[in-house]
C-alpha positions as CSV (number, residue, x, y, z in Angstrom):
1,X,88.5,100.6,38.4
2,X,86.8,102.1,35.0
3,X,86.9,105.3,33.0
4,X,85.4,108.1,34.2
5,X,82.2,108.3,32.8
6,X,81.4,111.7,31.1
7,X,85.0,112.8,30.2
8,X,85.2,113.9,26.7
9,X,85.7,110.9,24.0
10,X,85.5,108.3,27.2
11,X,83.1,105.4,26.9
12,X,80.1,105.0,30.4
13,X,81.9,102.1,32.2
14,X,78.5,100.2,31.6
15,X,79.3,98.0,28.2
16,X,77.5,96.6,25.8
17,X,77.2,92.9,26.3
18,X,77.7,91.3,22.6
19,X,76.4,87.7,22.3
20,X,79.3,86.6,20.1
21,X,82.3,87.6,22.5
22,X,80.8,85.0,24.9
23,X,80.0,82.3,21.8
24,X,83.7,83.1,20.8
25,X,85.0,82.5,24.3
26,X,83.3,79.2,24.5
27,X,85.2,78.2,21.2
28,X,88.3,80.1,22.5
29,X,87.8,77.9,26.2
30,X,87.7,74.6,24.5
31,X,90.4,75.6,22.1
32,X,92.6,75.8,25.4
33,X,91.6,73.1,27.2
34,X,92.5,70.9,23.9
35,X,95.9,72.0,24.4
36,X,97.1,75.5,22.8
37,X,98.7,75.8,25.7
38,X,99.5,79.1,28.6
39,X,100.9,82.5,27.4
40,X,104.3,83.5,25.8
41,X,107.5,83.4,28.7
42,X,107.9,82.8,32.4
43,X,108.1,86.7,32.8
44,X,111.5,86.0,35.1
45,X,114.5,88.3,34.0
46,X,118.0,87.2,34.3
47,X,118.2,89.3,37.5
48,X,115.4,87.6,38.8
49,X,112.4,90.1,38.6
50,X,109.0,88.8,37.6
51,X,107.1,91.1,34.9
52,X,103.6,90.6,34.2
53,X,101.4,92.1,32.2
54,X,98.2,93.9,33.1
55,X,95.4,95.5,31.0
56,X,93.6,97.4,32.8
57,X,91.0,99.2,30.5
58,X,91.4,103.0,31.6
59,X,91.4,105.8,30.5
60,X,92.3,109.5,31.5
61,X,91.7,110.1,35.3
62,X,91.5,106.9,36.2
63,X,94.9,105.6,33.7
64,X,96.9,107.7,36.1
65,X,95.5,106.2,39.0
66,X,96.4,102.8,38.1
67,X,99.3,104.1,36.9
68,X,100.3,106.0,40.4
69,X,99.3,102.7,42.3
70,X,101.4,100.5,40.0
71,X,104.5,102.5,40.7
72,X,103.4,102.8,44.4
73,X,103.7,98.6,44.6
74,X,106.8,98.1,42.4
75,X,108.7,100.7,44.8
76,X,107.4,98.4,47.6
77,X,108.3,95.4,45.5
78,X,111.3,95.5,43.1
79,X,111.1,91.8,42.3
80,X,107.9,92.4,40.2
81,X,107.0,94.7,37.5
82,X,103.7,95.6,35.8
83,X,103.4,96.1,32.7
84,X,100.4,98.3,31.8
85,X,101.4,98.3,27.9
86,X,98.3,96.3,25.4
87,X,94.8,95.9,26.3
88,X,91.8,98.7,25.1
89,X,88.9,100.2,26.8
90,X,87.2,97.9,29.4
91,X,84.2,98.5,26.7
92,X,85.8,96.0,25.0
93,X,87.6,93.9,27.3
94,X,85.7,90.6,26.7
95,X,86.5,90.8,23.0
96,X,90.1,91.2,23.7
97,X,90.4,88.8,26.4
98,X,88.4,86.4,23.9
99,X,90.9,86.6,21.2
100,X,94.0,86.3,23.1
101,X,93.0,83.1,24.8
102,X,92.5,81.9,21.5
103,X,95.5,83.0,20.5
104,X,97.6,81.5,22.9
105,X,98.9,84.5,24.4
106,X,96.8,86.7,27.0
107,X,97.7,89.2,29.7
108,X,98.2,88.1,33.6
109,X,95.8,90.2,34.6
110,X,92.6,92.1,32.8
111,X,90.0,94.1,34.3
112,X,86.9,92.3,32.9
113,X,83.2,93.2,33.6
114,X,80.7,91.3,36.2
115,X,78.6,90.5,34.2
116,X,81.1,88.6,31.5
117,X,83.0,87.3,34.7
118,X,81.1,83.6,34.0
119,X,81.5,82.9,30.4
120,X,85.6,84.5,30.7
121,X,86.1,81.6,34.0
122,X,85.2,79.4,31.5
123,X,88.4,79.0,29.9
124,X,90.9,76.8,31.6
125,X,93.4,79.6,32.4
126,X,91.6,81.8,34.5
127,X,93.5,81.2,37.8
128,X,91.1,79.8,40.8
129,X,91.7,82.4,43.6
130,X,89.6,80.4,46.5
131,X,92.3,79.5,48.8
132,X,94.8,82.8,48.2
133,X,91.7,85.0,49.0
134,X,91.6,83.8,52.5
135,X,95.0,85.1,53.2
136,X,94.4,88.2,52.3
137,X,95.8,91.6,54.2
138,X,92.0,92.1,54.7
139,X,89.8,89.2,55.4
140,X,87.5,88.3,53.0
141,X,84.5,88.3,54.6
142,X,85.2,91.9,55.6
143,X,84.5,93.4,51.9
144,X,80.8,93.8,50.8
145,X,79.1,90.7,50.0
146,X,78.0,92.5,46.5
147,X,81.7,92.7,46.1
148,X,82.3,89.0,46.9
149,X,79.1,87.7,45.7
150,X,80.2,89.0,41.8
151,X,83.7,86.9,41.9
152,X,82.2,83.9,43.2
153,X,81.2,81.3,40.7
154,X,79.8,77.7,42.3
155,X,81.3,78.4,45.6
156,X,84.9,79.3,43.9
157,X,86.4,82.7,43.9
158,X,87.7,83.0,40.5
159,X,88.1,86.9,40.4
160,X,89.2,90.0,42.7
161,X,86.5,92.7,43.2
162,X,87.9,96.0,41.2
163,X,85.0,98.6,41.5
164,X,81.9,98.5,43.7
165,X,78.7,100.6,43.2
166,X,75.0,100.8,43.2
167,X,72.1,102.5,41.3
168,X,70.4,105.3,43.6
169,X,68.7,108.7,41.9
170,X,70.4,112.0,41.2
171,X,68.3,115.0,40.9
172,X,68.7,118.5,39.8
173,X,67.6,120.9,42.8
174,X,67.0,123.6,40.0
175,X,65.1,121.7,37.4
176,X,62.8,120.6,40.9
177,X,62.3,124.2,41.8
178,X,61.5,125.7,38.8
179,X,58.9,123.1,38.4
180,X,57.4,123.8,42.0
181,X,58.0,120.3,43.3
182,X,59.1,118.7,46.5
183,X,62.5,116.7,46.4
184,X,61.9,112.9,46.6
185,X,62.8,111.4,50.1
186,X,64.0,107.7,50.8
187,X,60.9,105.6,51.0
188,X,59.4,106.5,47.9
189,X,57.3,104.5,45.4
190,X,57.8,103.6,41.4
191,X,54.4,105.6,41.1
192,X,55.7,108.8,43.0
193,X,59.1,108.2,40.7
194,X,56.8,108.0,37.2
195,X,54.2,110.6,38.3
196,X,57.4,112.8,39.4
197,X,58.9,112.3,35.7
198,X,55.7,113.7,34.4
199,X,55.3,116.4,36.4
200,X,59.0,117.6,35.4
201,X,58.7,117.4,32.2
202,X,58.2,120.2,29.8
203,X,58.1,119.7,26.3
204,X,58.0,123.5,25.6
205,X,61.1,123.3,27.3
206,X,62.9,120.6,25.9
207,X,62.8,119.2,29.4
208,X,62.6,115.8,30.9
209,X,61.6,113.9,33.9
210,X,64.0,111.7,33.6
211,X,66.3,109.1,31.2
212,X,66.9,105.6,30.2
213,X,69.4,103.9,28.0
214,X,67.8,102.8,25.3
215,X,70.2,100.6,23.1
216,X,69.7,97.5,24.6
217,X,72.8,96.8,26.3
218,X,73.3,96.3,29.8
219,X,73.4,99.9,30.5
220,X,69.7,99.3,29.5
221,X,69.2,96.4,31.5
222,X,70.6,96.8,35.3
223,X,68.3,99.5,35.7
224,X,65.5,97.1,35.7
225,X,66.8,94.2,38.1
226,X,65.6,96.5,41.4
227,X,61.9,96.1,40.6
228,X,62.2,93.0,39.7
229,X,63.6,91.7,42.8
230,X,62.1,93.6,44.9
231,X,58.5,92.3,43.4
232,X,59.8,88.6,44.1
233,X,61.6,87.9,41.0
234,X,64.7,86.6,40.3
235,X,67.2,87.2,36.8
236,X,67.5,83.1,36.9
237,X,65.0,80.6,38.2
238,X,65.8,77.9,41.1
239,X,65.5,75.2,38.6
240,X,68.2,77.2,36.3
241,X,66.3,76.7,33.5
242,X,64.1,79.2,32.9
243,X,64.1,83.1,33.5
244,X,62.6,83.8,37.0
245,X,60.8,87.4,36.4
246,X,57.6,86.2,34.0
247,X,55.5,87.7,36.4
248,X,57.9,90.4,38.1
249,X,58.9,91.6,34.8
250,X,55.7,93.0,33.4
251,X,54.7,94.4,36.5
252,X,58.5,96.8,36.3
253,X,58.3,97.3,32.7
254,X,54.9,98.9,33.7
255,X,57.0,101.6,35.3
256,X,58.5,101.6,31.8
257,X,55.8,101.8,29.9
258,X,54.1,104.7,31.8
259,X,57.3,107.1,31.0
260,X,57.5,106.1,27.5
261,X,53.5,106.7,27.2
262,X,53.8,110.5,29.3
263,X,56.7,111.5,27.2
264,X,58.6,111.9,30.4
265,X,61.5,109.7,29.8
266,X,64.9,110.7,27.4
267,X,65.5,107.4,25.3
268,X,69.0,107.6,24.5
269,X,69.6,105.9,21.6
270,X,73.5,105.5,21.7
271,X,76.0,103.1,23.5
272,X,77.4,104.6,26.6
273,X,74.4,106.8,28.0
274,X,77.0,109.9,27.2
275,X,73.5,111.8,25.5
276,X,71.8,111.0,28.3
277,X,73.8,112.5,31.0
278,X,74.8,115.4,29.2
279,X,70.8,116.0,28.7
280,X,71.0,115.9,32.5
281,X,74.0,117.9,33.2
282,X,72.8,120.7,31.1
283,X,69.9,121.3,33.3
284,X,66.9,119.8,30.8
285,X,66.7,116.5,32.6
286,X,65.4,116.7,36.4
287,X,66.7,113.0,37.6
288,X,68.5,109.9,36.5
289,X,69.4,106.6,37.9
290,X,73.0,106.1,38.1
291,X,76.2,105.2,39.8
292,X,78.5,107.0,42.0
293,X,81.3,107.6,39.8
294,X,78.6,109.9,37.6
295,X,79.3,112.0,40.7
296,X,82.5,113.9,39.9
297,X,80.9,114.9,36.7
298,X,78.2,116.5,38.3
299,X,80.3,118.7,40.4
300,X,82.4,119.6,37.8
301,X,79.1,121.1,35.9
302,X,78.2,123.1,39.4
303,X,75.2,121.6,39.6
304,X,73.3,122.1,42.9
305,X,72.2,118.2,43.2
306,X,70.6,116.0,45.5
307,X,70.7,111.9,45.9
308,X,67.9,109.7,47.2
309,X,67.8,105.9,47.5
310,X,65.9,104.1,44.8
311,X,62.0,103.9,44.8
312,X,60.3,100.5,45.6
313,X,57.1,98.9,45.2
314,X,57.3,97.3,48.9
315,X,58.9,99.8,50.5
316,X,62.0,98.1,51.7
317,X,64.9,99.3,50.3
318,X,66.8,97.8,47.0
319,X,69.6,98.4,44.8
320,X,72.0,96.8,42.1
321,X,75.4,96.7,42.6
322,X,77.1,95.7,39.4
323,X,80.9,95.1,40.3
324,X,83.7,94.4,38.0
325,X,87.1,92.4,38.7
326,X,90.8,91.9,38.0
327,X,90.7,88.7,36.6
328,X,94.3,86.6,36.7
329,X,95.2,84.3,33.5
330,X,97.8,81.2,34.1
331,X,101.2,81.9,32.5
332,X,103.1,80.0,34.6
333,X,104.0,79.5,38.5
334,X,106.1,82.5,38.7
335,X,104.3,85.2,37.1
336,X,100.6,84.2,38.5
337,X,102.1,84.0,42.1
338,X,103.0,87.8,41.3
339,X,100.0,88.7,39.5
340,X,98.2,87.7,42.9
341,X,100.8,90.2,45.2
342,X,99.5,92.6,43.0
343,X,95.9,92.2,43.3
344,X,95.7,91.4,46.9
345,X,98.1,94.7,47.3
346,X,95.9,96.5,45.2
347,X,92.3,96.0,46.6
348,X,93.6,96.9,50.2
349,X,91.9,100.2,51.7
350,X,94.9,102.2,51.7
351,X,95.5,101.8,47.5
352,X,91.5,101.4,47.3
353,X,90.9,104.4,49.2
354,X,92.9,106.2,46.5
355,X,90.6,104.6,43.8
356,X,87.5,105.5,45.5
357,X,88.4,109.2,45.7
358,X,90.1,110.3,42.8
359,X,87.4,108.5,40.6
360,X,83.9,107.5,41.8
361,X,83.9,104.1,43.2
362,X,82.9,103.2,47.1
363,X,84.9,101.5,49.4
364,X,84.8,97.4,48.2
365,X,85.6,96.6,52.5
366,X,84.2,97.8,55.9
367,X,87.8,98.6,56.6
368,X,88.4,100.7,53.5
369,X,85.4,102.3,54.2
370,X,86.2,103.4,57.9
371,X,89.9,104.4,56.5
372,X,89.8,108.5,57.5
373,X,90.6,109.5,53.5
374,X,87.5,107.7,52.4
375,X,85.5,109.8,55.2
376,X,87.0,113.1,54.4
377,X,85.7,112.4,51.3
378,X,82.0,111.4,51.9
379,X,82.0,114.5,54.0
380,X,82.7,116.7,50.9
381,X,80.7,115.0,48.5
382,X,77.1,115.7,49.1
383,X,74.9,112.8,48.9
384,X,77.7,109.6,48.5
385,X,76.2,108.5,51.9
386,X,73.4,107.9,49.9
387,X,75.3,105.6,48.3
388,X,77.3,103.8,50.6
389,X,74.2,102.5,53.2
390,X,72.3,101.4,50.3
391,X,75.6,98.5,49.8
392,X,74.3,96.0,52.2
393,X,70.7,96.3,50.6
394,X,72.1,95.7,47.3
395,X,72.3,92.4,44.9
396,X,74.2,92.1,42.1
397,X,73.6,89.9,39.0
398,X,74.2,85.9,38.9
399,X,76.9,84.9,37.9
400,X,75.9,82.6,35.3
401,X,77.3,81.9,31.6
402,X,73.8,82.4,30.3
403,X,73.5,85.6,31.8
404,X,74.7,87.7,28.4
405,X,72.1,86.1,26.6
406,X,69.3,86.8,29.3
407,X,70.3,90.4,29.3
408,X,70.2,90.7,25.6
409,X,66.8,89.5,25.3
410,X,65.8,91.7,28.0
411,X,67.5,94.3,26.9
412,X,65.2,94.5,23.5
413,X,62.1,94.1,25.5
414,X,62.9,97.2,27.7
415,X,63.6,99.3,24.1
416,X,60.8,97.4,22.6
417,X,58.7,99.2,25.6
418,X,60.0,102.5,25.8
419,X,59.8,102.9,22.3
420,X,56.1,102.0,22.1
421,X,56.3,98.7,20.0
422,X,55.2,96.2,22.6
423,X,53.4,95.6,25.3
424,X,54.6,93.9,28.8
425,X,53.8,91.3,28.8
426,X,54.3,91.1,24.8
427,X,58.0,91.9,25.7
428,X,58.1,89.5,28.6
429,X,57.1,86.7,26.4
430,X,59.3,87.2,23.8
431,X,62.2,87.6,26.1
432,X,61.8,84.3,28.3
433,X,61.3,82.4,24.5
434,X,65.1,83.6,24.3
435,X,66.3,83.5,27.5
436,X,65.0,79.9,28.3
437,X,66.3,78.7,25.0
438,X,69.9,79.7,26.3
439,X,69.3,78.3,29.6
440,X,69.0,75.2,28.2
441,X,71.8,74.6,26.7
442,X,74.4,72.4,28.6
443,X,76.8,74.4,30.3
């Protein structure tokens, strides 16, 4: 579960990954496992009812949500009560989460991003979930493997998936048509996508092909994992020591490079892509890459909108999914054994379902999926089909401690690119030099 994206004052659910929260976590991780010791009390009350603590990183639509659900369970469950109170945004989760397992004293439960989901498990509190996942309402093979894939860390399941997605591209029917061109269908190539962008744009106009975060974060980066994989690269080399895209990534930030050079692309240069969607949902951008929970958004502005899978180079179709988790901290017997009823409870289609409706996300299980509520909804929600059959084609990002670091690096080669300052393979180069650096070091 995340923000809505797009509500006023509410950060895109796509953080920025800062290097030092995963440094500090290290420091934090062996601070722990030299014996500071689990969180504050055993949670039990004299009446017996186990209280735990969740932050849960929301915001607006999606804080009531949670906040609907939670009272849902504890009227199902009087012996346990969630405590939403503490935490911030999930923008900042990792630093929060960071600083309290240094501290000593840290939630039961927080709702921490994929891609920080490695360098978090490395502290010694983050509860192994391996064997409780298998007795699950739902069995865990039934939910997506992106969803499982992005909890699941050397074989061991060390999170519960919390919000699944993928990338596909949104375009405005209007902008299309007042530009005399044909709506992309599924199939499509990177060089129909960029010559597309150019053909869209109109600078007399203040109009753009299309958009791309361009701050360097991860917001920046997922957007460019697709091409890479889909030309043969991989975020990680088999050897784990060196990236895996030297090749794959010049070739995508090609695609990159010929939107910066026709002036077709919106750089947006602040955190959260909030510039960049409002360029589009004010009718001067004519597509974007994004997520499914951008959809409600778009509604809400009226706009007449169609969704087609991602281009490729190869034809086959490719995504990113980049799920995020509820991930459970030791504070004793009693209060993890009901921070896990929660969890399990909560990632069930019927409370998922009400997740995946009121704010964006897709069904994380085949059997939340073929729940009616989540079909009723597809039905109503022009192009979230799109969506949904791209899941099985979709990969999500290893889950790897170094991974922050490699997405840094990349990160400044994509801006480096789309702001004209490097070439390619320029901003290849000087990203593996990073990258490999970090990969190195002993994990």
């Amino acid at each position: 579960m995340t923000a809505v994206p797009g509500a006023p004052g509410v950060p895109s659910r796509r953080s920025v990954l800062r290097a030092g929260g995963a440094g500090a976590l290290v420091a934090a991780g062996g601070a722990l496992a030299a014996g500071c010791g689990t969180g504050s009390a055993d949670g039990v009350g004299a009446d017996g009812r186990v209280t735990i603590q969740m932050w849960h990183g929301q915001t607006d639509i999606a804080a009531k949500v949670v906040k609907g659900l939670v009272a849902e369970f504890e009227r199902g469950h009087p012996d346990i009560h969630v405590d939403l109170g503490g935490g911030v945004l999930a923008d900042s989760m990792l630093q929060k989460v960071t600083a309290a397992l240094a501290s000593g004293s840290y939630p039961d439960i927080a709702y921490v991003f994929g891609s920080d989901l490695a360098s978090v498990a490395r502290s010694p509190q983050v509860v192994d979930l391996t064997d409780h996942v298998r007795g699950g309402g739902t069995p865990w093979r039934n939910y997506w493997a992106p969803a499982r894939e992005a909890v699941t860390i050397n074989g061991r399941v060390r999170a519960v998936p919390a919000l699944l997605d993928c990338l596909a591209v949104v375009c405005n029917k209007k902008v299309f048509a007042d530009a005399g061109i044909d709506l992309p269908e599924a199939g499509w190539t990177w060089d129909e996508f960029t010559d597309t962008a150019r053909r869209l744009t109109d600078e007399a106009k203040g109009r753009f092909g299309t958009g791309w975060p361009g701050t360097g974060d991860e917001d920046t980066v997922w957007r460019l994992w697709p091409m890479v994989w889909d030309l043969g690269g991989e975020v990680i080399a088999e050897d784990g020591k060196h990236i895996g895209f030297t090749k794959a990534g010049v070739r995508a930030l090609e695609v990159v490079e010929k939107l910066a050079r026709d002036r077709s692309v919106y750089i947006d240069p602040k955190p959260g892509s909030e510039q960049m969607y409002q360029v589009f949902l004010s009718g001067r951008m004519g597509m974007v890459m994004t997520a499914p929970w951008q959809l409600p958004d778009i509604q809400q502005a009226e706009m007449d909108y169609h969704v087609v899978p991602l281009p490729s180079f190869s034809g086959r179709p490719v995504t990113i999914s980049g799920p995020d988790t509820w991930t459970l901290f030791d504070n004793g017997e009693a209060r993890s054994e009901a921070a896990k009823t929660f969890v399990s409870w909560l990632i069930q289609p019927a409370q998922d379902n009400q997740w995946d409706v009121r704010a964006g996300s897709l069904p994380l299980s085949r059997r939340s999926e073929d729940r009616p509520a989540w079909r009723k909804h597809a039905e109503r929600t022009p192009g979230l089909t799109v969506f949904t059959e791209a899941v099985p084609s979709a990969r999500v990002r290893p889950v790897h401690p170094a991974y922050p670091r490699v997405s840094r690096s990349l990160g400044q080669a994509i801006v480096s690119v789309l702001l004209g300052r490097a070439s390619p393979a320029d901003a290849v180069r000087s990203c593996a030099d990073e990258s490999n650096a970090a990969l190195l070091i002993p994990r």
